[in-house]
VOGU-3710 file (C-alpha; in Angstrom, 3 decimals, decimal comma):
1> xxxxxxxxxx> 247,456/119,602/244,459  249,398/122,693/243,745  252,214/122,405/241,171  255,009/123,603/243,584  253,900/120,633/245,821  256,088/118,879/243,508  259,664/117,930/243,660  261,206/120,265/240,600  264,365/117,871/240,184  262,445/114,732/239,944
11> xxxxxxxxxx> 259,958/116,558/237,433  262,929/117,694/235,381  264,164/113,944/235,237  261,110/112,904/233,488  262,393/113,625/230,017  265,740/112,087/230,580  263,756/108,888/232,058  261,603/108,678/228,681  265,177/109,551/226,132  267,436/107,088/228,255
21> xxxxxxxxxx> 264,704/104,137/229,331  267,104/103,305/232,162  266,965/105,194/235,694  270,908/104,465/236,003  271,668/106,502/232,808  268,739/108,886/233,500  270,220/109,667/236,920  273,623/110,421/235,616  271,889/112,756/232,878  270,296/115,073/235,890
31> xxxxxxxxxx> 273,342/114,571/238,358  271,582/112,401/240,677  271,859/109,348/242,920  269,835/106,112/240,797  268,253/105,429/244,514  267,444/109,207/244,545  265,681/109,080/241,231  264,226/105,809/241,654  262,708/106,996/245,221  261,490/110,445/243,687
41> xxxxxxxxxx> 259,806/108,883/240,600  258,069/106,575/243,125  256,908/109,615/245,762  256,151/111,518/242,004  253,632/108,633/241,075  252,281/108,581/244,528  251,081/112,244/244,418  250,109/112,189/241,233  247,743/109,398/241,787  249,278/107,333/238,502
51> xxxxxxxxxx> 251,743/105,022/237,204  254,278/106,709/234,992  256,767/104,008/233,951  256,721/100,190/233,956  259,466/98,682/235,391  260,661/96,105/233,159  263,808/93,803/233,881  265,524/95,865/230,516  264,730/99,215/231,631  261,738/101,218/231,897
61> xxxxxxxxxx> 259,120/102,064/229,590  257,120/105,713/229,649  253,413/105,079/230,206  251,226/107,160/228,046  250,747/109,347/232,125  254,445/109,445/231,565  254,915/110,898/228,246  252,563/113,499/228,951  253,919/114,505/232,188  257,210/114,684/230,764
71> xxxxxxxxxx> 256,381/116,886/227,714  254,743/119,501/230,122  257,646/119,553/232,490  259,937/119,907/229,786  257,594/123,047/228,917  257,778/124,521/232,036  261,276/124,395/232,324  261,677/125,797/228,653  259,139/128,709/229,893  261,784/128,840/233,311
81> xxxxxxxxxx> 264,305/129,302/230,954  263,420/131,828/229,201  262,068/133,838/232,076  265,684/133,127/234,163  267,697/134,585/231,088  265,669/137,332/230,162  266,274/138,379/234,704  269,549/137,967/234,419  270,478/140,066/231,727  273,137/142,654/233,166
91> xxxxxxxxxx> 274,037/140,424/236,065  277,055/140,423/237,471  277,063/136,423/238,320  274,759/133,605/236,586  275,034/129,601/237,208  274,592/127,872/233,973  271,044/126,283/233,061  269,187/128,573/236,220  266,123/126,798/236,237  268,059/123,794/237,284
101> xxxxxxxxxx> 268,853/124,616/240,239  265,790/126,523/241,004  263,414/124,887/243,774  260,062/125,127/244,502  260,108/126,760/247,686  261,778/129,238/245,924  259,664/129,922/242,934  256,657/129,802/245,247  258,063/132,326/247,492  258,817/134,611/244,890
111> xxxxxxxxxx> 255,109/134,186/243,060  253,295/135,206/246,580  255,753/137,825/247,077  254,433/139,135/243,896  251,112/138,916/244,412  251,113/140,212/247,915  253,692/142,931/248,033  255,083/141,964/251,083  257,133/139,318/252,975  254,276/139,578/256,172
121> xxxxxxxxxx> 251,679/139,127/253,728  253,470/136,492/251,474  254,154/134,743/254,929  250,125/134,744/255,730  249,272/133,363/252,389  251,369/130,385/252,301  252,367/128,181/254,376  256,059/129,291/254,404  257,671/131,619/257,658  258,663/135,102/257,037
131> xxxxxxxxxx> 262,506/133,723/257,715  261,773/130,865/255,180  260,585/133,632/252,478  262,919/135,582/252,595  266,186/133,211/252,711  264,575/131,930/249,017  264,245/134,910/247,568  267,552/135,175/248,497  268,641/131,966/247,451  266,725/132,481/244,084
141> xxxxxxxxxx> 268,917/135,913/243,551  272,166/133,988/244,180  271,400/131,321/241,581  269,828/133,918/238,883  272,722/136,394/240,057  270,766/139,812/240,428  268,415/141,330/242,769  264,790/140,272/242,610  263,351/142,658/245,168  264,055/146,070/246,468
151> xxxxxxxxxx> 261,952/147,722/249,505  259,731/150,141/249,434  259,046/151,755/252,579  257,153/148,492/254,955  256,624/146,122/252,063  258,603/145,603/248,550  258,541/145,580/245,413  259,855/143,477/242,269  262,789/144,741/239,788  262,349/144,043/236,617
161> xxxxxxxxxx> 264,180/141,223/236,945  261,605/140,045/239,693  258,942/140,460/237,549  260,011/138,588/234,118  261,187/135,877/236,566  257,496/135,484/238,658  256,402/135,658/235,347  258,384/132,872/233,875  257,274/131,085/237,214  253,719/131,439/236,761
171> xxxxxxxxxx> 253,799/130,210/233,568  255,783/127,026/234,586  253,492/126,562/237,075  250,182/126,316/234,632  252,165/123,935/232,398  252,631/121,417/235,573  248,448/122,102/236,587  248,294/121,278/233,100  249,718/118,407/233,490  248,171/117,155/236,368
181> xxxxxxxxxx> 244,511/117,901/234,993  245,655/116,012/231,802  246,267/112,839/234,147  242,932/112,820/235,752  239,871/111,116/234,662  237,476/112,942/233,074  234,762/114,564/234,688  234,643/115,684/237,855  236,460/113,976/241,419  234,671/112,058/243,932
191> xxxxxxxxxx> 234,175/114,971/245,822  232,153/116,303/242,904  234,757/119,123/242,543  235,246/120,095/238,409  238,920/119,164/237,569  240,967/121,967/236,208  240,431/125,317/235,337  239,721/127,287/232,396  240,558/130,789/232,851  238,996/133,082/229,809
201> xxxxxxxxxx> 239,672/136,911/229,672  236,317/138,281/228,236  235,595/141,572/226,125  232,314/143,200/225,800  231,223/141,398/222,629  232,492/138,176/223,854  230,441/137,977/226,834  226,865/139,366/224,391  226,409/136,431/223,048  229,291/134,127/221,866
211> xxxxxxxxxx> 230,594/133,352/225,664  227,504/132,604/227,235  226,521/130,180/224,355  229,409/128,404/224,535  230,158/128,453/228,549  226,557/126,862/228,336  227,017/124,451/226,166  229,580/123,224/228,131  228,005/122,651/231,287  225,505/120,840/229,615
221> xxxxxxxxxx> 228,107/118,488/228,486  229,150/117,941/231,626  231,646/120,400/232,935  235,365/118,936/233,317  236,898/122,154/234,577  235,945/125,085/236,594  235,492/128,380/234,301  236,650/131,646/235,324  235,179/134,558/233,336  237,521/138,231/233,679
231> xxxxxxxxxx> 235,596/141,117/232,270  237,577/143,959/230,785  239,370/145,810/227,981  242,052/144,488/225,624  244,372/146,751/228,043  243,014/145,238/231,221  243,651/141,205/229,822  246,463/141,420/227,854  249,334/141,529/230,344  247,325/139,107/232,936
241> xxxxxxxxxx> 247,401/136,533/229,743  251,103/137,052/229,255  251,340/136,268/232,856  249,646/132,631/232,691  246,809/134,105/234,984  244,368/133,851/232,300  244,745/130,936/229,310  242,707/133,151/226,628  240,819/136,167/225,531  238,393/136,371/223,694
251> xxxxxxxxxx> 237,239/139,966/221,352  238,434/141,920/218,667  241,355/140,925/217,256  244,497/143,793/216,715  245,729/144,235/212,932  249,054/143,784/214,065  249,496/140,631/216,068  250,888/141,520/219,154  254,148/140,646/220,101  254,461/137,246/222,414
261> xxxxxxxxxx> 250,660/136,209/221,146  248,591/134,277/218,812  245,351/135,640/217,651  242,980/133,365/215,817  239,927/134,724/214,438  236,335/133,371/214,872  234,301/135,366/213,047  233,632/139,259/211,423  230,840/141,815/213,282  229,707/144,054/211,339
271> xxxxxxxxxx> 228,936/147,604/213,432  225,901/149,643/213,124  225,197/153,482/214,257  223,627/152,850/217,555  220,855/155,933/219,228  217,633/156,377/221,393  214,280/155,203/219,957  212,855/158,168/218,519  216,306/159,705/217,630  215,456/162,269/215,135
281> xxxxxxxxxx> 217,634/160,142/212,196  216,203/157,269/212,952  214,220/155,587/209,787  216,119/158,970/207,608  219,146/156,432/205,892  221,460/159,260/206,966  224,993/159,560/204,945  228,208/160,366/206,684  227,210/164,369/207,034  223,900/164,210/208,630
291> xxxxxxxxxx> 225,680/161,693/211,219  228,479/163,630/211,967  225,570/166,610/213,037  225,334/164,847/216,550  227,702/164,140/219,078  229,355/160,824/219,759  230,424/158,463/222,313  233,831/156,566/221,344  235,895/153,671/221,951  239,408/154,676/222,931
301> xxxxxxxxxx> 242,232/155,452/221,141  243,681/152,712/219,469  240,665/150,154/219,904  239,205/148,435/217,223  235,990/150,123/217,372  237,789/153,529/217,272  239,605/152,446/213,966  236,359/151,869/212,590  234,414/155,219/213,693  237,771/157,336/212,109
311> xxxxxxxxxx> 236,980/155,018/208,894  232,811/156,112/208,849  234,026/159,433/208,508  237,321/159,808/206,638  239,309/162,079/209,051  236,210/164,766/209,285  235,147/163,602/213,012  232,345/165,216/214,633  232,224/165,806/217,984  233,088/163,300/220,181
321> xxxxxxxxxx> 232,698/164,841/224,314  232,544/161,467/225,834  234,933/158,307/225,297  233,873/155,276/227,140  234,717/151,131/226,432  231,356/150,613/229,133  228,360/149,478/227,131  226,447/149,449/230,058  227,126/153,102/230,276  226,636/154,067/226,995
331> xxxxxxxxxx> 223,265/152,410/227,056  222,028/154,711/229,962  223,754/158,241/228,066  222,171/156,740/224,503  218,798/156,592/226,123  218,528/160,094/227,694  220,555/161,922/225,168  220,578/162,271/220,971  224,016/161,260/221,325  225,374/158,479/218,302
341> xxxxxxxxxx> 227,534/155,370/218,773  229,166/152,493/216,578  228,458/149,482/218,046  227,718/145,328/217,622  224,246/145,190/217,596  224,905/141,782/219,929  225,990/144,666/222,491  222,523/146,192/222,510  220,456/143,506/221,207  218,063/143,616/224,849
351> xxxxxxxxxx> 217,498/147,544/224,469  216,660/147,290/220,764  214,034/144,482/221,255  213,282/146,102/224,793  211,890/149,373/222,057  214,461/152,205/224,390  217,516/151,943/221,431  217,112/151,786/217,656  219,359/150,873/214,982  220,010/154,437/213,438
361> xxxxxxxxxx> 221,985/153,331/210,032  223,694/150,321/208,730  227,528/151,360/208,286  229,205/150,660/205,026  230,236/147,358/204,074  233,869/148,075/204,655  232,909/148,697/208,908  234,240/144,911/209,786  235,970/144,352/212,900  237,610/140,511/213,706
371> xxxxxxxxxx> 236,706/138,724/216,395  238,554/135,720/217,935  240,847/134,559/220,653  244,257/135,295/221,652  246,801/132,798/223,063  250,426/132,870/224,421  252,894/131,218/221,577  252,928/127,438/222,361  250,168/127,176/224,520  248,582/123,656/224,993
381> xxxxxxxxxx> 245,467/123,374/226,266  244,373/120,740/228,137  240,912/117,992/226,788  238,662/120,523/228,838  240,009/123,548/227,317  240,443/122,175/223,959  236,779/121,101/224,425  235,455/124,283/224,984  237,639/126,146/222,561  235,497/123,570/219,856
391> xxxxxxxxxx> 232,367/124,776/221,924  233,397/128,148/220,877  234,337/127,630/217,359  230,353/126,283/217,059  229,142/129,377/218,945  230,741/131,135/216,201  230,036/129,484/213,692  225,661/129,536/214,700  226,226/132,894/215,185  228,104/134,538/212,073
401> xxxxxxxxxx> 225,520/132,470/210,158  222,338/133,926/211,742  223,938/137,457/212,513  222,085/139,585/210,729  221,804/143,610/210,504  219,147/145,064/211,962  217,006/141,818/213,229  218,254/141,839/216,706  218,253/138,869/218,516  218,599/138,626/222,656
411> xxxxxxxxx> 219,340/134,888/222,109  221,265/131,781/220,374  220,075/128,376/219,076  220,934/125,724/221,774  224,400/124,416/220,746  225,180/120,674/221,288  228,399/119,632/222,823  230,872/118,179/220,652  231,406/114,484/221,268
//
């Protein structure tokens, strides 16, 4: 079921169903009918497969389905909320409370507008008409009371108000998939498709050893979402995870905190001085001079890793031609060159015990780099993501105790699922 299936009105009435415990003060509260309400809280239960109130002869009482439907619909509307004011800043015209009177036709064309770039395209991806699109988008920019799209050329593009709005959309959207995951059984459906989805933004380190451990782990316990795995930089995952199209990344963590996340460490990597077996300072213990003799491959600017290469050598860099975040190709430049990098040795653990890279130096103590996960404020995961988030914590945990400088390791112990 997709989460703009679902009526928005009768969602929003959820909370004031749970504070008022009668549908005849509850429909007053959200300016509707009491048969209205009554006959959307019955077609909500229907699609959602579950009962979400009893119906008493005193009122109605919230189920446990109830209360936790309610609490993330009253998220997504919060997360609405925020995204409707922060679009119509500069406006000339705004209806009070947006999000109220937002549907979600109208959220769902503007989300495949966004991803597609057109209204054709939009049209071909949904099941909405190219006439239907385009009256909600303009709909949507009557009740936020700006423009949400301008054209460019055949196809268009999103304003800035456009954008934080799709954005507040998207993340309204994965609290009410959250929702609906947290009301089904656990495991998998009848169908023996995985419930839910687990969306995890991976950085090189993560996906050496600490990802795969736990992601295993996992299906061994036996898997109650599907897992989606996104390879890149910090760059590449950070505005897809302010987006809602990832839940969490995993890597080094920033000094600063960003703003709009939470970072949460896991454990510290300590980085080693990386070259080819047979590098001429290999088995030398070479200080800070006799490294900076070579050239270097880098991180970029403003990474993590780069901090910590600028630390090795106090301001007094030596040549650095090449700056690459691609492990995979600074493995093939490290093996046909005497070229030096600063790396994890999880990164290159295959090559050393494969006898084509050696471990060159052991950096000084103070060469420490965080690693952990990062999280939009106020995210709440659902029992499969808070499961594997323990899964992680333990693939952390067996690893920062057996991580050990210069004894490389292509492997991890086996780590039981939590209970």
């Amino acid at each position: 079921m997709a989460p703009f299936d679902l009526n928005l009105r009768h969602l929003r009435a959820l909370d004031a169903i749970v504070q008022c415990r009668r549908m005849r003060v509850a429909a007053e509260a959200v300016s509707l009918s009491q048969p209205a309400l009554t006959q959307g809280l019955a077609r909500l239960e229907r699609q959602l497969g579950v009962l979400l109130f009893e119906r008493r002869p005193d009122g109605v009482v919230p189920t446990s389905a109830g209360l936790t439907m309610a609490a993330r619909a009253v998220r997504a509307f919060d997360l609405l909320g925020q995204a409707s004011r922060r679009a119509s800043r500069g406006g000339t015209r705004i209806f009070s409370r947006a999000e109220h009177l937002m549907t979600a036709t109208q959220l769902r064309a503007l989300t495949a507008l966004a991803d597609h770039g057109s209204f054709v395209a939009a049209a071909l991806a949904t099941d909405l008409s190219e006439p239907s699109l385009h009256r909600a988008v303009r709909d949507l920019e009557q009740t936020v009371g700006v423009a949400l799209v301008e054209r460019r050329g055949r196809g268009v593009q999103l304003t800035d108000a456009g954008r934080h709005l799709a954005r507040g959309a998207r993340l309204a959207a994965a609290e009410i998939v959250a929702g609906i995951v947290d009301l089904s059984h656990p495991g998998r459906d009848g169908d023996g498709r995985p419930r839910g989805r687990i969306a995890i933004g991976a950085m090189p380190l993560a996906r050496a050893r600490i990802l795969p451990a736990a992601v295993a782990a996992f299906q061994r316990g036996g898997p109650a979402a599907a897992i989606d795995i996104v390879e890149g930089s910090w760059r590449d995952l950070i505005e897809p995870l302010r987006d809602g199209l990832i839940d969490l990344t995993i890597g080094a963590l920033r000094d600063g905190v960003p703003a709009g996340f939470v970072q949460r460490p896991l454990f510290q990597d300590r980085l080693v001085v990386v070259g080819r077996v047979g590098h001429p300072l290999v088995g030398s213990a070479p200080d800070a001079a006799a490294l900076s003799g070579y050239p270097w491959m880098v991180a970029s600017p403003g990474s993590p890793l780069r901090h910590q290469w600028d630390l090795l050598f106090a301001g007094r860099d030596p040549p650095a031609p090449i700056a690459c975040g691609s492990v995979m190709v600074i493995r093939g430049i490290l093996i046909e060159t005497d070229m030096l990098t600063l790396l994890s040795p999880d990164q290159v653990a295959a090559e050393i015990a494969g006898g084509v890279l050696a471990i060159v130096c052991e950096p000084l103590p103070a060469l420490i780099r965080t690693i952990g996960t990062t999280v939009r404020p106020g995210w709440q995961p659902t029992a499969a993501q808070a499961r594997f988030l323990r899964l992680l914590d333990l693939a952390a945990s067996h690893h920062a105790s057996g991580n050990q400088i210069g004894v490389p390791s292509i492997g991890m112990e086996r780590i039981a699922p939590p209970d």
